[in-house]
C-alpha positions, 0 to 999 in steps of 0.5 A: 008324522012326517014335517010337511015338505017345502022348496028345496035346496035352491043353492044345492040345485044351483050348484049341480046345474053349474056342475053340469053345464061345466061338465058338458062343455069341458067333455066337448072339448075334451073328446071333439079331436078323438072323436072327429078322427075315429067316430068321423064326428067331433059331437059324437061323445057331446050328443051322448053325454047330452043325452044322458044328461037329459035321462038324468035331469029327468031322474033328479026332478022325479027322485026330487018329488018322490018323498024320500020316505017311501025309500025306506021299503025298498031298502032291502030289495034294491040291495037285494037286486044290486048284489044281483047284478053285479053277479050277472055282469061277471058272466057279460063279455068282457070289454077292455079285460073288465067286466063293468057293464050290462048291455051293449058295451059302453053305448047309452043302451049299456049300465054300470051294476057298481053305479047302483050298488053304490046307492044301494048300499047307502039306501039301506044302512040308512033304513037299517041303522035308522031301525036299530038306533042304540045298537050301532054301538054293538059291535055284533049288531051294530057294525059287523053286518054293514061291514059284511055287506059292504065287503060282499060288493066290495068283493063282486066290484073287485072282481070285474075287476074294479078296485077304486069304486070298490074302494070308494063304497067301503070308505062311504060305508066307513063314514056312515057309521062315523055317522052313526055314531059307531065306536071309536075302538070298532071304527079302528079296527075296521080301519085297520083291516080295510090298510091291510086290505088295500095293502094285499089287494094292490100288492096282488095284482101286477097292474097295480103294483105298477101304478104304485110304483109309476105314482112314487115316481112317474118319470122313472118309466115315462113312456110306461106306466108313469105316462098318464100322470106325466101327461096330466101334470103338463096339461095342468102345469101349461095351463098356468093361471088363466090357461091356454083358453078354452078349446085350446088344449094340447094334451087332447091330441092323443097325449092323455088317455080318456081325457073326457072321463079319468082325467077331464079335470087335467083339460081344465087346468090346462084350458082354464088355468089355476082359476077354472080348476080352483072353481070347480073345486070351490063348486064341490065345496059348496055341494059338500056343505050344502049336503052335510047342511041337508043331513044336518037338519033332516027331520028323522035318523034316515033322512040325516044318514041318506043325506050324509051317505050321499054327500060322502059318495059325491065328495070321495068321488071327486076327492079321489078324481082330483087327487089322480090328476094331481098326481096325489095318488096312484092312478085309477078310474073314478069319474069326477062327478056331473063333469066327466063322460059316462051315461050310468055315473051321470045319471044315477048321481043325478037321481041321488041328487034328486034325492038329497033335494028331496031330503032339504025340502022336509029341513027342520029349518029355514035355509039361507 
């Protein structure tokens, strides 16, 4: 029987709200000069982010007061649904050479299918591995069908085409069956593999070939393909330690592509300094800690994986975000959690969240 419920984690929903606040001040004032000059209005991005924040707070209390249990039958169908959809979205018509979204373009009446895929995949290798136990130790049983299904949606994301979320739901399948407790020799073969892949995948196509080379050394053609993270390091770089306050941004006015989504955090580091970034990085660590705190005292083997698999999600997202407006890695588009613009990531992270919080109220243990 399940451990009767209780508060939940009041830091960890402390910290989203934070996460969040920050996120729509800093989309404010990373698209109100885009926006006044083609939308004709400097809120118009702010109100839909706003919006969306609402649809997503409704979905976190809501995910946070259905007991996480009765998640566990739906495991199969959501994948199921998931896979669907990312099918459909192959045949919508294409915006930006990418078929991403199902609906109207990117307007709040559109969704990204990957968003729900994400969960999906971890929804179910959580029921699925929490069934099998011992058998995660086989390689046949244990490993290969979560290896296969994740390569199915990594397959149907690349396709759209979108190789850093596919990248990112094979690195959360990875950690889940780190997890798990999967073989040391069967998670190194699947290491291996998963190189070799990224190798053949970013090889095979021109575009990222190009990002490849921009990262080793963006100044070599600064104009080009080594612009966005130029521009990055000088909004980060200006901003120094107290930065240039905040509204106060430069890099805003047209220098760096998609401001208020790939590369917000470079408007930090330029409006907030060394000390705003170095905050909302300390925020992610406390979620972090705050997730793994919530697997590790889950009450059974579901809840434990569900959590982790979630925290994982959030972390390489953001890990991933950071790391390209750092310029630490090859420039490509992940949203940095609750703080970039995006309707379908904000509010499918809100419902996973409202999740996690429902797991931390069945904690085998009193929280401090």
């Amino acid at each position: 029987m399940a451990k009767k419920r209780g508060s939940c984690d009041f830091i960890l929903l402390l910290i989203v709200l934070m996460l969040l606040s920050i996120g729509l001040i800093m989309v404010f004032s990373a698209s109100s000069v885009s926006d006044l000059a083609y939308q004709n209005d400097a809120y118009y991005t702010f109100k839909r982010q706003l919006s969306w924040s609402g649809i997503g707070l409704l979905a976190m209390v809501f995910m946070m007061n259905f007991d996480y249990h009765r998640l566990k039958k739906f495991s199969k169908p959501i994948l199921v649904l998931s896979i669907i959809l990312l099918v459909i979205v192959l045949f919508m018509p294409a915006k930006h050479n990418a078929n991403r979204w199902i609906g109207l373009g990117s307007t709040s009446l559109g969704f990204q299918p990957s968003e729900i895929a994400k969960f999906s995949v971890i929804l179910y290798m959580a029921a699925s591995i929490s069934d099998k136990k011992d058998k995660i130790r086989s390689f046949v049983y244990g490993v290969l069908p979560y290896a296969l299904i994740g390569g199915l949606i990594f397959v149907l994301i690349l396709i759209e085409p979108n190789l850093s979320v596919a990248g990112t739901v094979l690195i959360v399948v990875f950690l889940l069956l780190i997890t798990a407790g999967s073989k040391k020799s069967h998670l190194t073969l699947l290491a291996l593999l998963g190189i070799a892949a990224a190798a053949v995948f970013t090889l095979s196509e021109d575009y990222r070939y190009k990002r490849l080379t921009a990262f080793l050394d963006p100044w070599k053609d600064p104009l080009g393909d080594g612009y966005q993270a130029i521009q990055s390091l000088l909004a980060l770089g200006s901003g120094g330690l107290m930065g240039a306050g905040l509204g106060k941004s430069r890099q805003k006015f047209f220098y760096i592509p998609e401001a208020q989504n790939d590369f917000i955090f470079s408007i930090i580091g330029e409006e907030l300094g060394f000390f705003g970034t170095t905050g909302v990085i300390f925020l992610f660590i406390l979620l972090t800690w705050r997730g793994v705190k919530t697997a590790l005292n889950a009450p059974d083997m579901f809840g434990s994986l569900l959590a982790a698999g979630i925290t994982s999600l959030i972390a390489v997202q953001t890990i991933i975000n950071i790391a390209v407006a750092t310029s630490s890695m090859p420039v490509t588009g992940i949203p940095l959690p609750f703080i970039s613009y995006g309707g379908s990531s904000l509010t499918f992270t809100l419902a996973a969240v409202g999740v996690l919080l429902n797991i931390s109220r069945y904690s085998k243990v009193d929280r401090d």
